[in-house]
C-alpha atoms as a printed R data frame, in Angstrom:
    type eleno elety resid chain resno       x      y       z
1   ATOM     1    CA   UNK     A     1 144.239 75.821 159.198
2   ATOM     2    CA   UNK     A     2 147.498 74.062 159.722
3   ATOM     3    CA   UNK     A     3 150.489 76.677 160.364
4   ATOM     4    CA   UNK     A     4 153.265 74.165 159.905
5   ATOM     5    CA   UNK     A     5 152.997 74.273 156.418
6   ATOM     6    CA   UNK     A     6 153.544 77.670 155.938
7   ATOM     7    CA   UNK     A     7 157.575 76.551 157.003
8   ATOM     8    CA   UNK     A     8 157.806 73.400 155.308
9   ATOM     9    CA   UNK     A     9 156.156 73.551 152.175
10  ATOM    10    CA   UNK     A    10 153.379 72.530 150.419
11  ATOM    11    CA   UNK     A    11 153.227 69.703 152.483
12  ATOM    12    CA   UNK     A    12 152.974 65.840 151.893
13  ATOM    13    CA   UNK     A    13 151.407 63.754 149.047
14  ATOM    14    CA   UNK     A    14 150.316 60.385 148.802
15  ATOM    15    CA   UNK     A    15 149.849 59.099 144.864
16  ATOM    16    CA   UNK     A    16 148.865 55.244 145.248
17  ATOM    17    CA   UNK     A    17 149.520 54.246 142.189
18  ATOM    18    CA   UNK     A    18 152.563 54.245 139.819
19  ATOM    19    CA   UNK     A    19 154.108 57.356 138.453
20  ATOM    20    CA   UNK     A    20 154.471 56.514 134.325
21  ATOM    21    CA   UNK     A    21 154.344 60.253 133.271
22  ATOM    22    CA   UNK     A    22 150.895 60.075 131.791
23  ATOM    23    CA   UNK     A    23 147.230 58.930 132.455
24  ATOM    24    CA   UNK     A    24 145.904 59.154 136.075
25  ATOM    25    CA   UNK     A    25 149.308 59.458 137.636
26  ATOM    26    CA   UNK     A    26 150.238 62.636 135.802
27  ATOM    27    CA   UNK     A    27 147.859 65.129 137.104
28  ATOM    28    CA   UNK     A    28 149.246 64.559 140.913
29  ATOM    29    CA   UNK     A    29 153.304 65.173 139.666
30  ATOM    30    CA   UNK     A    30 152.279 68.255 137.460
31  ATOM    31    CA   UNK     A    31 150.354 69.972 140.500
32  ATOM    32    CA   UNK     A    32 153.166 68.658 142.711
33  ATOM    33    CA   UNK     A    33 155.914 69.926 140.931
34  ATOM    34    CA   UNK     A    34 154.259 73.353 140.121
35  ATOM    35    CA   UNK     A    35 153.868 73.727 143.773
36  ATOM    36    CA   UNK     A    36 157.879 73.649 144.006
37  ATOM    37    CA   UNK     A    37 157.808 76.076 141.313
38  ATOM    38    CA   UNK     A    38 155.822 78.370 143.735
39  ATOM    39    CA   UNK     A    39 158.330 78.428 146.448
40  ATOM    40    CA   UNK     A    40 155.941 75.555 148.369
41  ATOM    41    CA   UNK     A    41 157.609 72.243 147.134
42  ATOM    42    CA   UNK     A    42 155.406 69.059 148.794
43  ATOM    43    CA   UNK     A    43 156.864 65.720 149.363
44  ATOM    44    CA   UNK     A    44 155.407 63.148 146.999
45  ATOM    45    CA   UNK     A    45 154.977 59.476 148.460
46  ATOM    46    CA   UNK     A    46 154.097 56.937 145.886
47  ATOM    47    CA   UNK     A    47 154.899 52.973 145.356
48  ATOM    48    CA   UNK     A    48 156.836 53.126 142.825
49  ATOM    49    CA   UNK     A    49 157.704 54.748 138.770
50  ATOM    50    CA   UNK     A    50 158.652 53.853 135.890
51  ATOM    51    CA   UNK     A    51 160.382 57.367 134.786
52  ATOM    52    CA   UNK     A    52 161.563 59.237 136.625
53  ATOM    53    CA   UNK     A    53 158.903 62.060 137.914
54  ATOM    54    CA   UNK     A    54 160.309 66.039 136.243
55  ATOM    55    CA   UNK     A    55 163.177 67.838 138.279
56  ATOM    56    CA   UNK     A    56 162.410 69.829 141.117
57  ATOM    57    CA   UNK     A    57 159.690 67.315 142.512
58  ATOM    58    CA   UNK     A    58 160.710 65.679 145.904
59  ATOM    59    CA   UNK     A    59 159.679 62.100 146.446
60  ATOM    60    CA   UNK     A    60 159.947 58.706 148.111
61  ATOM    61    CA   UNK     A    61 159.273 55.571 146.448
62  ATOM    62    CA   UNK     A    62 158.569 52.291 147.990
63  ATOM    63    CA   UNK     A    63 160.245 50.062 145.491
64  ATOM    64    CA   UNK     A    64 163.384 50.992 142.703
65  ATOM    65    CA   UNK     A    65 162.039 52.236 139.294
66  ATOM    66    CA   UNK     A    66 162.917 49.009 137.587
67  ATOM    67    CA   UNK     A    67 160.472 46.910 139.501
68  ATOM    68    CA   UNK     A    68 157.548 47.758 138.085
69  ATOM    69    CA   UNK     A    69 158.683 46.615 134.575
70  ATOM    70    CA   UNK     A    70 159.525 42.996 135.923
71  ATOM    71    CA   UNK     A    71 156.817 42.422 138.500
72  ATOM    72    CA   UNK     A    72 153.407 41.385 138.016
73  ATOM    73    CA   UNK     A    73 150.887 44.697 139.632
74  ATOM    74    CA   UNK     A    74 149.417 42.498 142.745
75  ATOM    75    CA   UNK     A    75 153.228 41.896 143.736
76  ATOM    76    CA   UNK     A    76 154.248 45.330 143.141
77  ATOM    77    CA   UNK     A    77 151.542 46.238 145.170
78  ATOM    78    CA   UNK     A    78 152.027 44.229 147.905
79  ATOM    79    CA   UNK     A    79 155.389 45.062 148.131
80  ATOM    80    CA   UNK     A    80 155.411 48.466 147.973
81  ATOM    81    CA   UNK     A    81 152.449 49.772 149.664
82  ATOM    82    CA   UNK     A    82 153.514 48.993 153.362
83  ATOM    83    CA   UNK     A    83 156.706 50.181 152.656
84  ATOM    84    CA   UNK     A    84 155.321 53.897 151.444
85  ATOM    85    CA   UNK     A    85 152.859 54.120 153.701
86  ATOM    86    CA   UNK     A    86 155.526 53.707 156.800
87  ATOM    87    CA   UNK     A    87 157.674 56.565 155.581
88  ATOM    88    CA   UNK     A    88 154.981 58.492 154.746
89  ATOM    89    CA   UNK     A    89 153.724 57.846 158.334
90  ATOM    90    CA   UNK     A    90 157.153 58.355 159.458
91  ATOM    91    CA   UNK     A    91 157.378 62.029 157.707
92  ATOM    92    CA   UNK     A    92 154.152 62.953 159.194
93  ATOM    93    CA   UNK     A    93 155.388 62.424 163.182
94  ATOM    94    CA   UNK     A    94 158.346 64.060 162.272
95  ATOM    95    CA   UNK     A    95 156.811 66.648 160.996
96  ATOM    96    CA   UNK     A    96 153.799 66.625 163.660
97  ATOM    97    CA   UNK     A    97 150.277 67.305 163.859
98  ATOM    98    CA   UNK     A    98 148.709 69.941 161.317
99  ATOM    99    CA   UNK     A    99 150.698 68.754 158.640
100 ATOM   100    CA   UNK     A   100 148.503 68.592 155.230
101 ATOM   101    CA   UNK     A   101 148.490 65.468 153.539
102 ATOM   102    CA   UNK     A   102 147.206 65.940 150.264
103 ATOM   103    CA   UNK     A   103 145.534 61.889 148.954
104 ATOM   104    CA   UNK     A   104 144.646 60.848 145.881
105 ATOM   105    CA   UNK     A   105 142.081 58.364 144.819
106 ATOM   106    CA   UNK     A   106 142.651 54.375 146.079
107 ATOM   107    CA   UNK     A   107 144.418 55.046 149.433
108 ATOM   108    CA   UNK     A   108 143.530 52.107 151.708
109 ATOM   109    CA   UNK     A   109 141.032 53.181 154.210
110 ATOM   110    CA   UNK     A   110 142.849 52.179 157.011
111 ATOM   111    CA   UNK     A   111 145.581 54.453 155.681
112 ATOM   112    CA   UNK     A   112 143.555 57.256 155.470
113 ATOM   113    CA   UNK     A   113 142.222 57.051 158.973
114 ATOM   114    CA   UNK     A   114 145.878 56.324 160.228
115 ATOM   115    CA   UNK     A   115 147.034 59.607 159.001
116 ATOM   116    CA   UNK     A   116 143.735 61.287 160.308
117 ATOM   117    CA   UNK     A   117 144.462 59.941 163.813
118 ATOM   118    CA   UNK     A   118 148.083 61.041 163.909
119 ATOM   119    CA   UNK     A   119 147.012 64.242 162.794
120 ATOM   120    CA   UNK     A   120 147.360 65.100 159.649
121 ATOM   121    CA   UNK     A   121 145.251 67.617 158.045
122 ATOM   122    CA   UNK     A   122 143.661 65.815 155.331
123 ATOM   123    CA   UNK     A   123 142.881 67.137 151.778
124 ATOM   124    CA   UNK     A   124 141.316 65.361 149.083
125 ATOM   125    CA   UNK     A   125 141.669 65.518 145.192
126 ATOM   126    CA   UNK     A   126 138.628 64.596 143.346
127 ATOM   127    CA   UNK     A   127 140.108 63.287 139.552
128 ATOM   128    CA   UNK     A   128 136.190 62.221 139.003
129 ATOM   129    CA   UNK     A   129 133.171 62.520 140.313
130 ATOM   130    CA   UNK     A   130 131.948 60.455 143.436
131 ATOM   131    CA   UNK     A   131 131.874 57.054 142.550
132 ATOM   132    CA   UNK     A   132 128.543 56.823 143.575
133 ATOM   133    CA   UNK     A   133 127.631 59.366 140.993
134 ATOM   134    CA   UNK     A   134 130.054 57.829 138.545
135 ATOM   135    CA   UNK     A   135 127.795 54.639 139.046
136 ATOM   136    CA   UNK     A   136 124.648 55.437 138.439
137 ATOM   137    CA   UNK     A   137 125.828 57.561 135.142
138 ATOM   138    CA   UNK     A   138 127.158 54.243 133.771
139 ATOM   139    CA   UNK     A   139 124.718 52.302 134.966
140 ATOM   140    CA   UNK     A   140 122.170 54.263 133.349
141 ATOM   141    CA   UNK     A   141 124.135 54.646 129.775
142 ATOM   142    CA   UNK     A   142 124.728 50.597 129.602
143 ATOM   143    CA   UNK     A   143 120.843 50.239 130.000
144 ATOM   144    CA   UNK     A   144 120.147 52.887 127.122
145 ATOM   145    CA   UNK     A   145 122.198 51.602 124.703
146 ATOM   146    CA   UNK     A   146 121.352 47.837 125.757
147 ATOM   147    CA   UNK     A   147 125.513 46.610 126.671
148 ATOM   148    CA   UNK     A   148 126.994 44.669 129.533
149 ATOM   149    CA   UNK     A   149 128.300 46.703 132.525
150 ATOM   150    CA   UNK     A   150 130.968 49.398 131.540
151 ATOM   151    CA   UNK     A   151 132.747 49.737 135.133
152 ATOM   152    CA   UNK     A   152 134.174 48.078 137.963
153 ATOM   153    CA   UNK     A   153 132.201 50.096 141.071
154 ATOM   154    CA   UNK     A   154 131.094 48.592 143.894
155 ATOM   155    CA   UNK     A   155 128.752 49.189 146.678
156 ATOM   156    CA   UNK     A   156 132.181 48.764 149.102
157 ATOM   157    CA   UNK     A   157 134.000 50.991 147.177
158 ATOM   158    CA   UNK     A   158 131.365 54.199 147.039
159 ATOM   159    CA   UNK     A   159 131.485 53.422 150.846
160 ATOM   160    CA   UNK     A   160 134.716 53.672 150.938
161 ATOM   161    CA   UNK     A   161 134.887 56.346 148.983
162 ATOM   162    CA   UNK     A   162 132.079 58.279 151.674
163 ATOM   163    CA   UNK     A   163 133.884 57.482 154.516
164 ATOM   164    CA   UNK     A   164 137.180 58.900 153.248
165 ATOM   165    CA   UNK     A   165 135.521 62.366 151.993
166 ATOM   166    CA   UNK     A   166 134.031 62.607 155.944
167 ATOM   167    CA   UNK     A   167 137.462 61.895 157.444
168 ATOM   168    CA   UNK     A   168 138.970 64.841 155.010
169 ATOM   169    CA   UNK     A   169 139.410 68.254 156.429
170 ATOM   170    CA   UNK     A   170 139.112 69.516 152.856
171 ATOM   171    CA   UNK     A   171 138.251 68.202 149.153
172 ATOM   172    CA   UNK     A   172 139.505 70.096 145.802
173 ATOM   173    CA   UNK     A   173 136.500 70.131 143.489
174 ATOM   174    CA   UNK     A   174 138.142 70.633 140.188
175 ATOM   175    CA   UNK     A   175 134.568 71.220 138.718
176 ATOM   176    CA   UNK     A   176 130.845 72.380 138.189
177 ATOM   177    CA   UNK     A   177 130.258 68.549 138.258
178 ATOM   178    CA   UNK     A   178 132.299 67.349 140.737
179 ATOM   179    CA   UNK     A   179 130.321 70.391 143.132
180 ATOM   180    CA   UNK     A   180 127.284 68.854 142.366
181 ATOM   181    CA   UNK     A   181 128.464 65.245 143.140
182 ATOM   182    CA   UNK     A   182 129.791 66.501 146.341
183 ATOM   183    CA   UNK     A   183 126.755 67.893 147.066
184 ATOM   184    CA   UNK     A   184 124.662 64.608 145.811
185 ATOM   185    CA   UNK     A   185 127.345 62.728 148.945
186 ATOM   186    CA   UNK     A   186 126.566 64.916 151.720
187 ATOM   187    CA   UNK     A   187 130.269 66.539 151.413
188 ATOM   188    CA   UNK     A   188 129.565 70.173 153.260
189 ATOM   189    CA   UNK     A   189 130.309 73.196 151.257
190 ATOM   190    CA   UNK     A   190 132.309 74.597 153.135
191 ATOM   191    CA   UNK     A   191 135.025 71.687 153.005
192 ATOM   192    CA   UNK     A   192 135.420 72.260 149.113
193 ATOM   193    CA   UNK     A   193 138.120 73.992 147.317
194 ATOM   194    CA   UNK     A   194 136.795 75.162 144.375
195 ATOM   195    CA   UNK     A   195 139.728 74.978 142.025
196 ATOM   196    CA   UNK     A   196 140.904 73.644 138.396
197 ATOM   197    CA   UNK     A   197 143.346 71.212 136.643
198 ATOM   198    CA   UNK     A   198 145.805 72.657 134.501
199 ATOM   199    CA   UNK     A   199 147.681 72.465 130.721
200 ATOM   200    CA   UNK     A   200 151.660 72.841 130.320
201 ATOM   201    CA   UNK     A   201 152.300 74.792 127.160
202 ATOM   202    CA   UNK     A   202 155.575 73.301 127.286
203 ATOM   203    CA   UNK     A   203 153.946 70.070 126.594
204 ATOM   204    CA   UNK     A   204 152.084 71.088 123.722
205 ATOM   205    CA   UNK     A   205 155.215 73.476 122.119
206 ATOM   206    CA   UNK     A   206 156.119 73.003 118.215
207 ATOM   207    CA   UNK     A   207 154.530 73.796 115.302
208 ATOM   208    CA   UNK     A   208 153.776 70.991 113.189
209 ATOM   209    CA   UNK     A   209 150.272 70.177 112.513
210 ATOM   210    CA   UNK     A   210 148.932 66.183 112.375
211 ATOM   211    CA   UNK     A   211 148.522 65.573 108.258
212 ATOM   212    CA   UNK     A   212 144.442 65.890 107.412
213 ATOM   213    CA   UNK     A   213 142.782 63.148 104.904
214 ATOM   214    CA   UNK     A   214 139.961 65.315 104.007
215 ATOM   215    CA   UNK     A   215 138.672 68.759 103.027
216 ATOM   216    CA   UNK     A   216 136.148 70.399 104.751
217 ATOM   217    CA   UNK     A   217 136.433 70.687 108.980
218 ATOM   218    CA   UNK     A   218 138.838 68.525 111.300
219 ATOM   219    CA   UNK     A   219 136.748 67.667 114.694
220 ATOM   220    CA   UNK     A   220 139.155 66.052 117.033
221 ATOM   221    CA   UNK     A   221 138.025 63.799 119.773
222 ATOM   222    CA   UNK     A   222 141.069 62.775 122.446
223 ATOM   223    CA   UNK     A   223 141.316 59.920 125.287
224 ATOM   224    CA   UNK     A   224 139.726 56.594 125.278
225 ATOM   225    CA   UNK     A   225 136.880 56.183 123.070
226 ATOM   226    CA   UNK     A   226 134.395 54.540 125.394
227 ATOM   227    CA   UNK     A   227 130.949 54.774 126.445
228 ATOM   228    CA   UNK     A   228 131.758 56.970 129.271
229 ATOM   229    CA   UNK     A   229 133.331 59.497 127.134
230 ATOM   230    CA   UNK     A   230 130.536 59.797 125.180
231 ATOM   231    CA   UNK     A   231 132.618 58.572 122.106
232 ATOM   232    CA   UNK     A   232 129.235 56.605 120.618
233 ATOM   233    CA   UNK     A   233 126.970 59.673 121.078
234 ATOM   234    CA   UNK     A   234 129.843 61.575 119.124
235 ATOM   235    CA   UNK     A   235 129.900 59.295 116.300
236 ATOM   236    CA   UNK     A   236 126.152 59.269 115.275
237 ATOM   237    CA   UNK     A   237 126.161 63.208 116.170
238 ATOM   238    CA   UNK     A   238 128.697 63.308 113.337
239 ATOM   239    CA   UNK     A   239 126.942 61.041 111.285
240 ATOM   240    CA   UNK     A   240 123.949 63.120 110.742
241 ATOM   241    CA   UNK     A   241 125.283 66.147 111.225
242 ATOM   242    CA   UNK     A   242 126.789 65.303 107.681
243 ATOM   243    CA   UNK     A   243 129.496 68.019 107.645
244 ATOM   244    CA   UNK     A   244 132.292 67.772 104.798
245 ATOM   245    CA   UNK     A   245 135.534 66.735 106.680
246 ATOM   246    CA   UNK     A   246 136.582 64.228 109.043
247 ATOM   247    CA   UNK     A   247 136.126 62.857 112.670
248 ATOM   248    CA   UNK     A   248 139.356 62.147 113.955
249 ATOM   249    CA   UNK     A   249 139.280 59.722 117.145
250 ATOM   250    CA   UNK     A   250 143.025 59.831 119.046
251 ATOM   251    CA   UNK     A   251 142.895 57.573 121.750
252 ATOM   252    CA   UNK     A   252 142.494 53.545 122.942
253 ATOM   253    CA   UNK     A   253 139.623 51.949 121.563
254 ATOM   254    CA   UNK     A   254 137.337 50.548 124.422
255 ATOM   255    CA   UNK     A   255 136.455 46.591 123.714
256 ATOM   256    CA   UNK     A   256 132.926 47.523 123.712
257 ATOM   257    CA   UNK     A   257 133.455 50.866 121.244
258 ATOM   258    CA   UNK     A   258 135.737 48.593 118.765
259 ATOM   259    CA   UNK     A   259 132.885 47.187 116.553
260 ATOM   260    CA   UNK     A   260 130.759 50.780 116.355
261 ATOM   261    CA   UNK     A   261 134.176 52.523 115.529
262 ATOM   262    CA   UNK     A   262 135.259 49.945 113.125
263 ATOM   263    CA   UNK     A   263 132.106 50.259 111.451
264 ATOM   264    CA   UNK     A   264 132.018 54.686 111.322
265 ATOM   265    CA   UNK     A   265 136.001 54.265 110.270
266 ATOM   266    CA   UNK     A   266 134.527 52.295 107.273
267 ATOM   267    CA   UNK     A   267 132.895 54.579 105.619
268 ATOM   268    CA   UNK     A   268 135.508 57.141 105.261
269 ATOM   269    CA   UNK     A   269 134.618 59.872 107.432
270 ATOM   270    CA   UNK     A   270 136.148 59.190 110.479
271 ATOM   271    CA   UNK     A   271 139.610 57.744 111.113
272 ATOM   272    CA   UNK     A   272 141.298 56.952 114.219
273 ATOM   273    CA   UNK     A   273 145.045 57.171 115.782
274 ATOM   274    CA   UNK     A   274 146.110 55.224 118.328
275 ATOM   275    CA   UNK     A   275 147.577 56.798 121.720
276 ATOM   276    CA   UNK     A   276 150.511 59.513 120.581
277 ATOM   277    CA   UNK     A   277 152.883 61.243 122.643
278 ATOM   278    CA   UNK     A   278 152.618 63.998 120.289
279 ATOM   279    CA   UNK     A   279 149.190 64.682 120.710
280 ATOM   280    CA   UNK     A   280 149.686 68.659 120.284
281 ATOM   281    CA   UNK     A   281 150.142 67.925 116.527
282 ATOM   282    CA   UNK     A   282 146.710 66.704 116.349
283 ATOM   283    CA   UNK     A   283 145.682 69.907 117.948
284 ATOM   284    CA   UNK     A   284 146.950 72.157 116.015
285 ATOM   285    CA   UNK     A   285 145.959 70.163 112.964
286 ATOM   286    CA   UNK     A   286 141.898 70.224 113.811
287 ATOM   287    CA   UNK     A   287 138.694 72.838 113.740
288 ATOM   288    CA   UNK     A   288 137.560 72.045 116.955
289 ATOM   289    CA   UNK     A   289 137.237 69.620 120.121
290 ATOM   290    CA   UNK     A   290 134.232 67.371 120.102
291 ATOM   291    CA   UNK     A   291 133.811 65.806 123.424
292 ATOM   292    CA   UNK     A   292 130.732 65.008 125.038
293 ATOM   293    CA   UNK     A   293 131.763 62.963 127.686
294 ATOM   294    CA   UNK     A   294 129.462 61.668 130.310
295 ATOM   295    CA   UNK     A   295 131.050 61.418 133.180
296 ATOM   296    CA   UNK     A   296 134.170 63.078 134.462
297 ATOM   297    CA   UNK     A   297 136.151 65.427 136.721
298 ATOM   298    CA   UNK     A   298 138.003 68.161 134.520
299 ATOM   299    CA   UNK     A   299 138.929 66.307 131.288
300 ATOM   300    CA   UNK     A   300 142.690 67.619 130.596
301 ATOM   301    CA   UNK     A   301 142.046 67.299 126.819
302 ATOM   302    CA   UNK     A   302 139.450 70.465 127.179
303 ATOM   303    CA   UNK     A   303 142.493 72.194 128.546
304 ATOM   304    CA   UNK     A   304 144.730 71.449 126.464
305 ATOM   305    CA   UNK     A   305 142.511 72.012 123.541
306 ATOM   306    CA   UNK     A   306 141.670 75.410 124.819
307 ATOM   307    CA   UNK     A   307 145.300 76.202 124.930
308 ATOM   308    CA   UNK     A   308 145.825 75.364 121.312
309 ATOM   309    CA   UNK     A   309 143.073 77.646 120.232
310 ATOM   310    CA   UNK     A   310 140.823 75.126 119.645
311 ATOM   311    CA   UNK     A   311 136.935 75.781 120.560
312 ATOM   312    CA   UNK     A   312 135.546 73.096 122.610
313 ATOM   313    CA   UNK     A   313 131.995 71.252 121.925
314 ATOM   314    CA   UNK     A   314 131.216 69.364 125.306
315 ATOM   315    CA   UNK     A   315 128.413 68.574 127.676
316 ATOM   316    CA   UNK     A   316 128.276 69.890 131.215
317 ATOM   317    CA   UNK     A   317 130.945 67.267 132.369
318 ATOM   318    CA   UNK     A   318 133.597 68.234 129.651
319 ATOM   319    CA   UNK     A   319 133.051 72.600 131.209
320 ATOM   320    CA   UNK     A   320 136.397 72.000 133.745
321 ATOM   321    CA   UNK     A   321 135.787 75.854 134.500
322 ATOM   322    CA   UNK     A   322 137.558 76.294 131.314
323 ATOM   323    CA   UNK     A   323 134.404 75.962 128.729
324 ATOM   324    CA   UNK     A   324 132.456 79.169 128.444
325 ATOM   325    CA   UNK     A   325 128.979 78.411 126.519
326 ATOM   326    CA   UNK     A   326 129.139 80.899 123.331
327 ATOM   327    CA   UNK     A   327 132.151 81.981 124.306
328 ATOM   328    CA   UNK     A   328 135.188 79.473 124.445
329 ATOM   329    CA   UNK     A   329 132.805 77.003 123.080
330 ATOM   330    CA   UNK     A   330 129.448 75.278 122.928
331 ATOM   331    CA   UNK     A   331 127.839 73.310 126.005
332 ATOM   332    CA   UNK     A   332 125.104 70.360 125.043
333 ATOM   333    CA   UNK     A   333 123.560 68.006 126.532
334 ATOM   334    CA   UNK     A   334 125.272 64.554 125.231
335 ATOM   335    CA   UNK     A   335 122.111 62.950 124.719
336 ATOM   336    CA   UNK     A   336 120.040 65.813 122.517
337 ATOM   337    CA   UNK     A   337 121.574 64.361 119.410
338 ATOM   338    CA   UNK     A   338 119.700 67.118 117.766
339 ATOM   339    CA   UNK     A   339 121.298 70.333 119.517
340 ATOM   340    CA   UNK     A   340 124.340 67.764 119.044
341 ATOM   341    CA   UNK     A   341 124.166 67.933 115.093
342 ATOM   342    CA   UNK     A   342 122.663 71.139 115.391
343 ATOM   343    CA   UNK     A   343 126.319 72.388 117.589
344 ATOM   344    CA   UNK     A   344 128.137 70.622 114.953
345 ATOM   345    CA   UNK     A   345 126.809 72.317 111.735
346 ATOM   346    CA   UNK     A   346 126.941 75.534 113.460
347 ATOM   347    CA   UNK     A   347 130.551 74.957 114.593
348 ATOM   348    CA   UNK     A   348 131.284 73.151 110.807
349 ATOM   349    CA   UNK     A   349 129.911 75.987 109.203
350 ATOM   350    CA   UNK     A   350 131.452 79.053 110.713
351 ATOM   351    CA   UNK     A   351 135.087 79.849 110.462
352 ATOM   352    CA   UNK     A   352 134.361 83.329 111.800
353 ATOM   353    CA   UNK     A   353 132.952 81.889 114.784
354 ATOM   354    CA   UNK     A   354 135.450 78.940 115.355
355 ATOM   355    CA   UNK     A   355 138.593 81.931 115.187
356 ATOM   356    CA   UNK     A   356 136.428 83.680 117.857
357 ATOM   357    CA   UNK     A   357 136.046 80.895 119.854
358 ATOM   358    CA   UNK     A   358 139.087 79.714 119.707
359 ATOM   359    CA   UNK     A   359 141.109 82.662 120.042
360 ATOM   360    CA   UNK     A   360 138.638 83.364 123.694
361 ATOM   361    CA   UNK     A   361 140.101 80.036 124.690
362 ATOM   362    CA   UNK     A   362 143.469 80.373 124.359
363 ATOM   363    CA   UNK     A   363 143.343 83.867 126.196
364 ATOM   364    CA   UNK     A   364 141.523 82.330 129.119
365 ATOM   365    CA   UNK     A   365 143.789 78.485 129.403
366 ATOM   366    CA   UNK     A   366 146.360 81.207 129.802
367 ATOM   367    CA   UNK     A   367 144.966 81.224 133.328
368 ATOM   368    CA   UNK     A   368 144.177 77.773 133.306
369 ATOM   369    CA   UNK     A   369 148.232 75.957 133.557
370 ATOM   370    CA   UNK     A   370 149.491 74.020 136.130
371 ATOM   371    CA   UNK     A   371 150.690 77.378 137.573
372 ATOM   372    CA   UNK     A   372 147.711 78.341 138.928
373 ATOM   373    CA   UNK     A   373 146.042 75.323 139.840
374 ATOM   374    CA   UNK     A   374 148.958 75.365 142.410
375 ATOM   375    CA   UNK     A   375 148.709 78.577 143.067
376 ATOM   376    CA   UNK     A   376 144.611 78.044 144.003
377 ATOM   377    CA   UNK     A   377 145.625 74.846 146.315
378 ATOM   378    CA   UNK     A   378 148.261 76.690 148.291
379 ATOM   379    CA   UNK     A   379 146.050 79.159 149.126
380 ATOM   380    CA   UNK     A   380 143.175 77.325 150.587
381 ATOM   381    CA   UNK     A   381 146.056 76.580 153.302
382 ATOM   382    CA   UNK     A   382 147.445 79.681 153.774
């Protein structure tokens, strides 16, 4: 386990991609800066941002932030990568061997086995599963419900993907699912770090609640309505689960979801809301999550739901060791559209049990912030 971190922090992080203070590129910053918060700040490396990433986090960029709002992504890229990857090559021989570099997904290869031979000790975040798991989910859904492909995976890129996970010292599993894919890729056990994502109650502070159309129940579903989150199982769950209330959809409409959700919005029981910063509104303003996303890694939405006090209906993806079947919430296979509507009308029907539930979940996201994800990561290199 490399001792040189112990004096200089929590190390070095490569983020590929751009920092815009949400989507992929905010998990990274809020582990990152909650590190600093710890007493072990790391040294973020990324291409470039287009805000500036929260005080206390350290970090190089390759280009200026304005860049990325006047070049085109393949120039940016271009650009910028080489020039990120030197100084982060350059930190890690100052530094010296034993120094952790924590990746995240899309590092070049080559990078990646760079940093291995100059002796960094490599650690691995998992956002998703392996893509080679992701695959064959998609793969599998397109078929069943008889669309064109739904991803961009290739066969080079769950190579890739392999080869990276065997050069890393260890990989943070942030899930029961993403265990099982590592498993599926021949990733030993005994490289994982079991650990979590993470909610900022900060983020979700305030106390006004979305307006609601309809009487009856509010079930919320938040982040892009797509195949792979399950959004089309949701809607004819809700369908005939018939419950008085509303389906409210908060998120970017897939192409392929726009006709079914044009089509459920039409009849008056469902509605939908474009992307919103204030997102916590719309929390506090519904009954419950419904989320039965198909493929995933720890979906922050089941976080932050859980930290409004919101109980969660999910598959096995959507658990993020924050979902506790009966407990926080209800757990169902996506595809029994029966337990599905079954889940719902029980859920619908119960206020006792939705306080219950969602009182359990706010008591146990109080473990689940950005706090202790950090905390769980730092100690794995102790």
């Amino acid at each position: 386990m490399p001792a040189r971190d112990r004096r200089t922090g929590g190390g070095l992080v490569y983020l590929p991609y751009i920092y815009t203070g949400s989507g992929a590129s905010y998990t990274p910053i809020a582990i990152a800066r909650a590190m600093a918060q710890a007493g072990r700040p790391p040294m973020v490396f990324l291409p470039s941002a287009i805000v500036r990433p929260p005080g206390g986090v350290r970090f190089a960029a390759g280009l200026p932030m304005i860049l990325p709002r006047v070049l085109r992504r393949g120039r940016l890229d271009a650009l910028a990568t080489p020039r990120i990857e030197a100084r982060l090559m350059a930190e890690l021989r100052r530094r010296g061997p034993g120094t952790t570099v924590w990746l995240w997904p899309n590092a070049r290869p080559a990078f990646v086995r760079a940093l291995k031979d100059a002796g960094a000790f490599l650690i691995r975040e998992m956002i998703n599963t392996h893509r080679g798991t992701a695959r064959a989910i998609l793969d599998a859904e397109a078929t069943r419900v008889g669309c064109g492909p739904i991803h961009e995976i290739s066969e080079a890129s769950i190579g890739a993907e392999t080869a990276e996970l065997a050069l890393c010292d260890r990989i943070v599993s942030p899930s029961e699912a993403v265990d099982a894919s590592m498993a599926e890729f021949g990733v030993p056990t005994e490289k994982l770090i079991r650990s979590r994502f993470g909610w900022d109650p900060a983020r979700l502070a305030g106390t006004t609640a979305a307006p609601r159309t309809e009487d009856g129940v509010l079930a919320l579903f938040v982040g892009e309505i797509s195949i792979r989150k399950g959004a089309h199982l949701a809607l004819s769950a809700w369908e005939r689960a018939g419950l008085p209330g509303e389906f409210r959809l908060v998120g970017k409409v897939h192409p392929a979801m726009a006709e079914l959700v044009a089509r459920h919005v039409a009849t008056g029981r469902v509605s939908h809301v474009p992307f919103t910063p204030d997102v916590a509104a719309q929390y506090r303003a519904a009954d419950f999550l419904f989320f039965p996303t198909l493929e995933e890694g720890a979906p922050l939405v089941c976080y932050e739901a859980a930290g409004c006090g919101l109980p969660i209906l999910t598959g096995p993806m959507g658990r993020a060791r924050v979902v506790e079947d009966g407990k926080t919430g209800l757990i169902v296979d996506p595809h029994d559209e029966d337990a599905l509507v079954a889940a719902l009308r029980r859920l619908g029907g119960d206020p006792g049990m939705r306080a219950a539930m969602g009182k359990a979940a706010a008591l146990g996201a109080a473990a689940s912030r950005w706090e202790e994800a950090a905390l769980e990561r730092l100690a794995a290199i102790a």
